[in-house]
N, C-alpha and C positions, 0 to 999 in steps of 0.2 A: 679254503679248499685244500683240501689232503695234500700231501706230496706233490711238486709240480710234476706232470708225466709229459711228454717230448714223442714227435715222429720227426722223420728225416724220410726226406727222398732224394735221389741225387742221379745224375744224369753226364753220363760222361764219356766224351768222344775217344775214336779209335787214333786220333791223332792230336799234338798240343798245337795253340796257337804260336806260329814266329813272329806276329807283331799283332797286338790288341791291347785288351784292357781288361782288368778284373773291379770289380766292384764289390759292394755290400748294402744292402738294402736293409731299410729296419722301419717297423710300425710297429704301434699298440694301440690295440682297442680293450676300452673300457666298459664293462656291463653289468647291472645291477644284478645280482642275482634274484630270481625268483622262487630257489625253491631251497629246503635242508635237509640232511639227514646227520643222524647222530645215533651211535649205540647207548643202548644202558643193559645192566645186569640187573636179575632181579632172584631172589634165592628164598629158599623156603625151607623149614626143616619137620621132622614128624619121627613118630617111634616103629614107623615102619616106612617101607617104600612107596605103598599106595598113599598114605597117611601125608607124607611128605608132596606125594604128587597134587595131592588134593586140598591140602594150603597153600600152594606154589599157585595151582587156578585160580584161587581164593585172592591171593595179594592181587594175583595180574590182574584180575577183574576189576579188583575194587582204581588200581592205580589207573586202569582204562578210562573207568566211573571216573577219578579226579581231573583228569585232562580230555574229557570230551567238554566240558563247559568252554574249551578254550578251541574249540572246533579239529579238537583230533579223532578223528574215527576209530571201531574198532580195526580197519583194515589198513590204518596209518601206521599200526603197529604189529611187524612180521620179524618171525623167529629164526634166530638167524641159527641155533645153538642149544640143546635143551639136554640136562643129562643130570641121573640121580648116581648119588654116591653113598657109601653103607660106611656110616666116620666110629672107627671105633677105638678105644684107649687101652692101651697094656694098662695094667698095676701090677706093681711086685709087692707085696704085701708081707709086712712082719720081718723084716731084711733087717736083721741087728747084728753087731761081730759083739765078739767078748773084747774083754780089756784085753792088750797087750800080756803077752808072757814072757819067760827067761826057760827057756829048755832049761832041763841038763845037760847038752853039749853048748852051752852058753850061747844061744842063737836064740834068738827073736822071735816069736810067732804068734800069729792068730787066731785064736781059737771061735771058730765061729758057733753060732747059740743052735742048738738041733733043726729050731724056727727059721732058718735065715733062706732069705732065695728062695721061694713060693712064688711064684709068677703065675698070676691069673688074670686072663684076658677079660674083659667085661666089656662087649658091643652096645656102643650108643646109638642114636638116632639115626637117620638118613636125611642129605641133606639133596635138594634137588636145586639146583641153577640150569638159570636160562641165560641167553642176551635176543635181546631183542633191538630190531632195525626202527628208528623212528623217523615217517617223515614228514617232512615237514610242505603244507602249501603256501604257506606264509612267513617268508626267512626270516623277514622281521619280528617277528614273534619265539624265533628260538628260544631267546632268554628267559622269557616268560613261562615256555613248555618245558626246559629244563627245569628250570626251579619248580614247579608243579609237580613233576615227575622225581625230584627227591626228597619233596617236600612226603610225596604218597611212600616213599619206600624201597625206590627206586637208585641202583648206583648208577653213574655216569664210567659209562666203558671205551667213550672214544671223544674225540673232538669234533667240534661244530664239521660238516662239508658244505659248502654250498654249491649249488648250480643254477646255470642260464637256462634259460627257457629254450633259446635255438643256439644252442655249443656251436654244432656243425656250420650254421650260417655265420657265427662270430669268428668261427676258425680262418674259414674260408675269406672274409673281405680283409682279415688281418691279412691273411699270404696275399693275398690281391694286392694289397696297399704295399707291406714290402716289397712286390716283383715290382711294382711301379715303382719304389725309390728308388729301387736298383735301376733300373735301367735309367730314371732320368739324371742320374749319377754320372753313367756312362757316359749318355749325349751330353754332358756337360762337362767333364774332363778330356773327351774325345774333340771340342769343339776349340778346347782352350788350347788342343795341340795342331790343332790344323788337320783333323781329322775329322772321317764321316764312320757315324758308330756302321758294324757287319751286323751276319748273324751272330745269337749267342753258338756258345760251344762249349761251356759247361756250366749247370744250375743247380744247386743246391739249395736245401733249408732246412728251419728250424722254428719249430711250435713251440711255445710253454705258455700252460694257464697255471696260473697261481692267486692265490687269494693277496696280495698284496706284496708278495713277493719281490716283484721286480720295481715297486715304487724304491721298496727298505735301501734293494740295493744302489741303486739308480745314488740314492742321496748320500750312501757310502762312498761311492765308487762313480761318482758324474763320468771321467773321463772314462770309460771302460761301455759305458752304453751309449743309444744313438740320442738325437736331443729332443723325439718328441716323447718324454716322458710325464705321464701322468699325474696332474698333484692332490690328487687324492686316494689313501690309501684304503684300504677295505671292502673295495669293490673286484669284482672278478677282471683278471687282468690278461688280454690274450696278446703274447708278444709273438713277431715273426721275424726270420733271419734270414734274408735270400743272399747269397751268395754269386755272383753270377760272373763269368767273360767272354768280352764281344770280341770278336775281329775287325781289325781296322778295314774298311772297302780301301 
């Protein structure tokens, strides 16, 4: 999964507690993903602009043609980016200097050939690139549609994404799960000092899904996360960070 992306919300009273408790709650939920997306580049070239456009159809078609055996549609495949270019090359032609000279003021010079420094543009082809979005309904077969798709002619323009099927619900029992460690954190440090937990009176948090991100680190860095960590890495990873303090009653 791309880049991990993060929300916060946070909640915060017009006054501080004088005697409470602050805490930290921490969950992760694990989930397979069910779906991919990946870019690829796909480029075509011709002696004019239409010419170029109309090879560029031609490959896309046929690379469609390759990777529907493997149940990708033609609507699995949308344009994310499409643009023709007119590629053309300088030549300087016939650029020759003479041998070195000896003036008669005993100075050095160049004597270049009448020929020298002709610069004539000559315009080649046009080249037209696309990228296209691929997605994918079966994550487990990326590898498979990747390599089909370069195998037809196709570059790979971005790295594997994956997604959940229900994000929003995985998000949501993550925060669920950490406001409950939080708080039974609370009654459990509040209990061991002879206290009864209050209301809260400030709560904070923090989301991040990552593709295995938080396993990597977790095994770097044990003491820096909480301890229900995940041991398997590769799967979509929704970690939550509640932040929370009670007042003592």
């Amino acid at each position: 999964m791309m880049p991990a992306n993060a929300y916060r919300a946070q909640f915060q009273p017009a006054t501080q507690p004088t005697e409470g408790i602050a805490v930290v709650g921490e969950a992760v939920r694990r989930v397979a993903p069910e779906s991919a997306q990946f870019l690829i580049e796909i480029s075509a070239a011709g002696a004019t602009g239409s010419q170029a456009m109309a090879n560029y159809e031609a490959k896309t078609a046929q690379i469609s043609q390759a990777v529907s055996t493997l149940g990708i549609q033609h609507s699995d495949l949308q344009t994310v980016s499409l643009n023709v270019v007119n590629v053309y090359t300088p030549l300087i032609q016939g650029l020759h200097y003479g041998v070195p000279q000896i003036s008669q003021g005993g100075m050095s010079a160049f004597s270049p050939s009448p020929t020298s420094f002709q610069p004539d543009v000559q315009f080649g082809t046009f080249q037209t690139r696309g990228v296209m979005r691929v997605n994918l309904r079966e994550a487990s077969r990326a590898a498979e549609v990747a390599d089909a798709l370069l195998k037809a002619g196709a570059a790979l323009a971005s790295g594997l994404s994956y997604h959940a099927a229900d994000e929003a619900g995985a998000r949501k029992s993550t925060l669920e799960a950490a406001g409950k460690d939080a708080r039974a954190k609370a009654e459990t440090l509040a209990a061991t000092a002879g206290k009864k937990l209050g209301e809260p009176l400030a709560i904070s948090e923090d989301i991040v899904a990552s593709n295995g991100v938080y396993s990597s680190l977790r095994t770097q860095m044990p003491w820096a996360f909480g301890p229900d960590t995940p041991t398997t890495a590769g799967e979509l990873e929704y970690y939550a960070r509640v932040t929370a303090s009670y007042r003592f009653q």
